[in-house]
N, C-alpha and C positions, 0 to 999 in steps of 0.2 A: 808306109810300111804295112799296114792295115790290108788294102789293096793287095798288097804284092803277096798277103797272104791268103788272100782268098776271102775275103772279106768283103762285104758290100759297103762303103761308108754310101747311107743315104742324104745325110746335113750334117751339117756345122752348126752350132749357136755359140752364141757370144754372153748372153744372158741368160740365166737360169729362167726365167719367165718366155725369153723363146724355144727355149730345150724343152719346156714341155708342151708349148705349140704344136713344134715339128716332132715330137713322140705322137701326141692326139693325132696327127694328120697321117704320118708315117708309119706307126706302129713299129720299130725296130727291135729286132731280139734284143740288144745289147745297147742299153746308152753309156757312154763312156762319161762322166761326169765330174770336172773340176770343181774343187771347194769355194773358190775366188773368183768370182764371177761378180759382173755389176748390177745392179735392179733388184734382183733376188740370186744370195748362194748356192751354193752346192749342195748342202744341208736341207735345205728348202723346199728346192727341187727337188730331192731323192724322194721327200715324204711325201709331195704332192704326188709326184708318178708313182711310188709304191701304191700311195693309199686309195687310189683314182683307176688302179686295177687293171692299168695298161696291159700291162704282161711284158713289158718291157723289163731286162735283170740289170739293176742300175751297177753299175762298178766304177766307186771313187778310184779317177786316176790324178795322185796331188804330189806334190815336193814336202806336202806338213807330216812331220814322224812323232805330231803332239796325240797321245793316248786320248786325251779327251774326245777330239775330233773323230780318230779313229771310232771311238763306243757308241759318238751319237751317231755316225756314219751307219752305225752298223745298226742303231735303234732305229733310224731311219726306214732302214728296211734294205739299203743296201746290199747286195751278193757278193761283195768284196770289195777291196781298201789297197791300191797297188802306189806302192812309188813312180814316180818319173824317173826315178835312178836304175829303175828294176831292168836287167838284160833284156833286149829285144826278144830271145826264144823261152825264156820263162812270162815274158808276158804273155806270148803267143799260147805257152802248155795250160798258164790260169785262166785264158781267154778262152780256151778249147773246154776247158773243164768246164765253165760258167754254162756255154750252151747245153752242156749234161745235166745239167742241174748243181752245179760243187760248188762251194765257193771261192772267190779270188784271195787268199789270204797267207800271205808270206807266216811261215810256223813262228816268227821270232814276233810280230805283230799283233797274234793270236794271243801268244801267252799274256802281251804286256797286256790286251786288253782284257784279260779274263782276272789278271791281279789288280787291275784297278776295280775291277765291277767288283770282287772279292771284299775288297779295301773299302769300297763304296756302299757296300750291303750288308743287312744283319742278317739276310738267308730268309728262306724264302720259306713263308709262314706252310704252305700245302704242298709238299715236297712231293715229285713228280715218283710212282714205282718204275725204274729203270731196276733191271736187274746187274750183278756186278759184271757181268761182259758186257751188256749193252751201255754201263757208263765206260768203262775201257773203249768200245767203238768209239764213242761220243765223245772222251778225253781225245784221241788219235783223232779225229775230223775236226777236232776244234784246236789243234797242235798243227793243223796244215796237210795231214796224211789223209786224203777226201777219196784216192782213187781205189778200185773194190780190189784191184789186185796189190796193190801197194799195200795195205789194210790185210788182207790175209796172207799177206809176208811176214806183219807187224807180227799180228795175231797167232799164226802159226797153224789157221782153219783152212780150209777150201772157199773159192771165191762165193759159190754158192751159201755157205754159213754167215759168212759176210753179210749177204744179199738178206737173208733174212732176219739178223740181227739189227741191221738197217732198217727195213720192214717195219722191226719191231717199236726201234726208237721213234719213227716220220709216226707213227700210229699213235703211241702214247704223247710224244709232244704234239699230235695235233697239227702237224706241218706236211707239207707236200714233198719238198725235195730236201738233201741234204744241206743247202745252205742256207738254209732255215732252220734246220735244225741248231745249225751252228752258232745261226742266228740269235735263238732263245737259248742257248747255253750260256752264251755273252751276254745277253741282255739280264738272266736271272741268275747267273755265277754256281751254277749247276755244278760245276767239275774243273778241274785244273788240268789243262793239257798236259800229256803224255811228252817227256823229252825227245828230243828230234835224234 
Protein backbone atom coordinates (compact mmCIF):
# COMPACT_ATOMS: atom_id res chain seq x y z
CA UNK A 1 0.00 0.00 0.00
CA UNK A 2 2.81 2.11 1.02
CA UNK A 3 4.33 1.79 -2.60
CA UNK A 4 1.17 2.32 -4.55
CA UNK A 5 1.20 5.41 -2.68
CA UNK A 6 4.23 6.84 -3.65
CA UNK A 7 6.10 5.99 -1.06
CA UNK A 8 9.66 4.47 -1.16
CA UNK A 9 9.70 1.52 1.35
CA UNK A 10 13.62 1.28 1.64
CA UNK A 11 13.75 -2.13 4.55
CA UNK A 12 11.82 -4.25 6.65
CA UNK A 13 13.12 -5.17 10.22
CA UNK A 14 11.93 -7.74 12.17
CA UNK A 15 13.86 -6.50 15.38
CA UNK A 16 13.99 -3.37 16.92
CA UNK A 17 17.86 -3.58 17.09
CA UNK A 18 17.88 -4.06 13.30
CA UNK A 19 15.34 -1.12 12.64
CA UNK A 20 17.93 1.07 13.86
CA UNK A 21 20.79 -0.63 11.70
CA UNK A 22 18.90 -0.11 8.68
CA UNK A 23 17.89 3.68 9.93
CA UNK A 24 21.92 4.29 10.51
CA UNK A 25 22.71 2.83 7.08
CA UNK A 26 19.53 4.14 5.27
CA UNK A 27 18.64 7.19 6.73
CA UNK A 28 14.67 7.20 5.84
CA UNK A 29 12.34 10.16 6.54
CA UNK A 30 9.87 7.94 8.04
CA UNK A 31 10.28 4.75 10.16
CA UNK A 32 7.21 3.06 10.58
CA UNK A 33 7.74 1.26 14.04
CA UNK A 34 5.84 -1.69 15.77
CA UNK A 35 5.62 -1.99 19.77
CA UNK A 36 6.24 -5.90 19.56
CA UNK A 37 9.01 -6.74 18.26
CA UNK A 38 11.83 -9.40 19.53
CA UNK A 39 15.58 -8.50 20.95
CA UNK A 40 14.56 -4.94 21.60
CA UNK A 41 10.85 -3.20 21.37
CA UNK A 42 9.34 -0.63 19.81
CA UNK A 43 9.65 1.64 22.73
CA UNK A 44 13.36 1.19 22.57
CA UNK A 45 13.90 1.63 19.37
CA UNK A 46 12.04 4.93 19.01
CA UNK A 47 14.34 6.37 21.87
CA UNK A 48 17.52 5.09 20.42
CA UNK A 49 16.61 6.65 16.84
CA UNK A 50 15.08 9.84 18.45
CA UNK A 51 17.93 10.39 20.73
CA UNK A 52 20.88 9.23 18.15
CA UNK A 53 19.61 12.34 15.80
CA UNK A 54 18.94 10.27 12.75
CA UNK A 55 16.24 12.67 11.47
CA UNK A 56 14.42 9.88 10.83
CA UNK A 57 10.20 10.84 12.37
CA UNK A 58 9.43 7.65 14.10
CA UNK A 59 5.44 6.81 13.94
CA UNK A 60 4.25 3.91 16.29
CA UNK A 61 2.11 1.85 13.99
CA UNK A 62 0.38 -0.87 16.80
CA UNK A 63 -3.05 -2.77 17.48
CA UNK A 64 -2.24 -1.50 21.55
CA UNK A 65 -5.09 1.41 22.26
CA UNK A 66 -3.36 1.06 26.21
CA UNK A 67 -2.77 5.03 27.17
CA UNK A 68 0.24 4.08 28.76
CA UNK A 69 2.21 2.88 25.75
CA UNK A 70 0.59 5.63 23.87
CA UNK A 71 2.49 8.46 26.50
CA UNK A 72 5.81 6.62 26.67
CA UNK A 73 5.58 6.34 22.71
CA UNK A 74 5.22 9.74 22.53
CA UNK A 75 8.05 10.49 25.53
CA UNK A 76 10.02 8.48 23.41
CA UNK A 77 10.14 11.11 20.90
CA UNK A 78 7.82 9.57 18.63
CA UNK A 79 5.82 11.89 15.87
CA UNK A 80 2.80 9.81 16.19
CA UNK A 81 0.79 6.68 17.61
CA UNK A 82 -1.52 5.20 14.59
CA UNK A 83 -3.66 2.01 14.99
CA UNK A 84 -3.55 -0.98 12.45
CA UNK A 85 -7.24 -0.61 12.45
CA UNK A 86 -6.83 3.12 11.15
CA UNK A 87 -8.46 3.53 7.29
CA UNK A 88 -5.87 3.08 4.54
CA UNK A 89 -6.49 7.12 3.33
CA UNK A 90 -6.32 8.54 6.95
CA UNK A 91 -3.30 6.70 7.36
CA UNK A 92 -2.15 8.03 4.06
CA UNK A 93 -3.52 12.03 5.16
CA UNK A 94 -1.24 11.51 8.87
CA UNK A 95 1.52 10.05 6.83
CA UNK A 96 1.54 13.06 4.48
CA UNK A 97 1.25 15.31 7.37
CA UNK A 98 4.32 13.66 9.33
CA UNK A 99 6.57 14.63 6.31
CA UNK A 100 5.30 18.36 7.16
CA UNK A 101 6.44 18.36 10.13
CA UNK A 102 2.53 17.40 12.20
CA UNK A 103 1.92 14.90 14.03
CA UNK A 104 0.42 11.34 13.51
CA UNK A 105 -2.35 11.41 16.10
CA UNK A 106 -5.89 10.38 15.81
CA UNK A 107 -7.83 13.51 18.11
CA UNK A 108 -9.55 10.78 20.47
CA UNK A 109 -5.84 9.45 21.34
CA UNK A 110 -4.65 12.71 22.02
CA UNK A 111 -7.04 13.63 24.47
CA UNK A 112 -6.73 10.18 26.40
CA UNK A 113 -3.24 10.86 26.44
CA UNK A 114 -3.17 14.35 27.79
CA UNK A 115 -5.79 13.01 30.76
CA UNK A 116 -3.50 10.63 31.74
CA UNK A 117 -0.23 12.92 31.85
CA UNK A 118 -3.01 15.29 33.60
CA UNK A 119 -3.95 12.37 36.25
CA UNK A 120 -0.13 11.67 36.30
CA UNK A 121 1.17 15.09 37.27
CA UNK A 122 1.13 17.84 39.87
CA UNK A 123 1.87 20.64 37.05
CA UNK A 124 4.69 21.82 36.08
CA UNK A 125 6.85 23.70 38.67
CA UNK A 126 8.07 26.68 35.66
CA UNK A 127 5.09 27.25 33.73
CA UNK A 128 5.87 27.99 30.15
CA UNK A 129 4.31 32.18 29.02
CA UNK A 130 2.03 30.83 26.25
CA UNK A 131 -0.26 33.49 25.72
CA UNK A 132 -4.22 32.66 25.63
CA UNK A 133 -4.56 32.10 21.80
CA UNK A 134 -1.25 30.57 21.56
CA UNK A 135 -2.58 27.87 24.21
CA UNK A 136 -6.00 27.69 22.12
CA UNK A 137 -3.34 26.77 18.88
CA UNK A 138 -1.56 24.31 21.13
CA UNK A 139 -4.99 22.79 22.86
CA UNK A 140 -6.21 22.31 18.75
CA UNK A 141 -2.63 20.62 17.54
CA UNK A 142 -2.75 18.46 20.53
CA UNK A 143 -6.82 17.52 19.84
CA UNK A 144 -5.57 16.35 16.27
CA UNK A 145 -6.32 19.71 14.24
CA UNK A 146 -2.29 20.06 13.13
CA UNK A 147 -3.15 21.37 9.51
CA UNK A 148 -2.59 25.66 9.16
CA UNK A 149 -5.79 25.87 7.20
CA UNK A 150 -7.99 23.49 9.18
CA UNK A 151 -6.59 25.51 12.46
CA UNK A 152 -7.85 28.97 10.91
CA UNK A 153 -11.20 27.41 10.32
CA UNK A 154 -10.98 26.45 14.08
CA UNK A 155 -9.77 29.83 15.00
CA UNK A 156 -11.68 31.91 12.88
CA UNK A 157 -8.04 33.97 11.82
CA UNK A 158 -6.22 33.96 8.43
CA UNK A 159 -3.79 31.07 7.60
CA UNK A 160 -1.17 33.60 7.93
CA UNK A 161 -2.18 34.44 11.84
CA UNK A 162 -1.98 30.95 12.33
CA UNK A 163 1.53 30.69 10.92
CA UNK A 164 2.59 33.07 13.32
CA UNK A 165 0.91 31.97 16.40
CA UNK A 166 2.56 28.80 15.58
CA UNK A 167 6.01 30.74 15.15
CA UNK A 168 5.32 31.74 18.34
CA UNK A 169 4.51 28.39 20.31
CA UNK A 170 7.94 26.16 18.34
CA UNK A 171 9.81 29.51 19.80
CA UNK A 172 8.88 29.49 23.48
CA UNK A 173 8.63 25.72 23.75
CA UNK A 174 11.99 25.40 22.42
CA UNK A 175 11.03 22.91 19.45
CA UNK A 176 11.37 22.69 15.79
CA UNK A 177 8.17 21.55 14.30
CA UNK A 178 4.72 21.05 15.39
CA UNK A 179 4.96 17.63 16.60
CA UNK A 180 7.09 18.40 19.00
CA UNK A 181 5.47 20.76 20.09
CA UNK A 182 2.58 18.39 20.58
CA UNK A 183 5.01 16.38 21.94
CA UNK A 184 5.85 18.55 25.04
CA UNK A 185 2.32 19.48 25.74
CA UNK A 186 1.87 15.65 26.35
CA UNK A 187 4.81 14.94 28.05
CA UNK A 188 4.24 18.25 30.56
CA UNK A 189 0.18 18.26 30.53
CA UNK A 190 0.40 21.83 29.40
CA UNK A 191 -3.27 22.16 28.20
CA UNK A 192 -6.35 19.86 27.46
CA UNK A 193 -7.35 19.46 23.92
CA UNK A 194 -9.88 21.42 22.30
CA UNK A 195 -13.13 19.14 21.49
CA UNK A 196 -13.17 17.79 18.04
Amino acid sequence: MLEAKGYDVVAEAETGERALELSRNLHPDIVLMDLEMPEMGGLEATRRLTEGGSGARVVVLTASRDDRRLVEAMQAGAQGYLLKTLEPDRLFDLLDGVVQGEPALEADLAQRALQRLALGQGGRKDPLRLTEREEEVLRWMAGGVTSTRALAVRLGVTERTVKFHIGNVLEKLQVSSRAEAVSVALREGLVKPEES
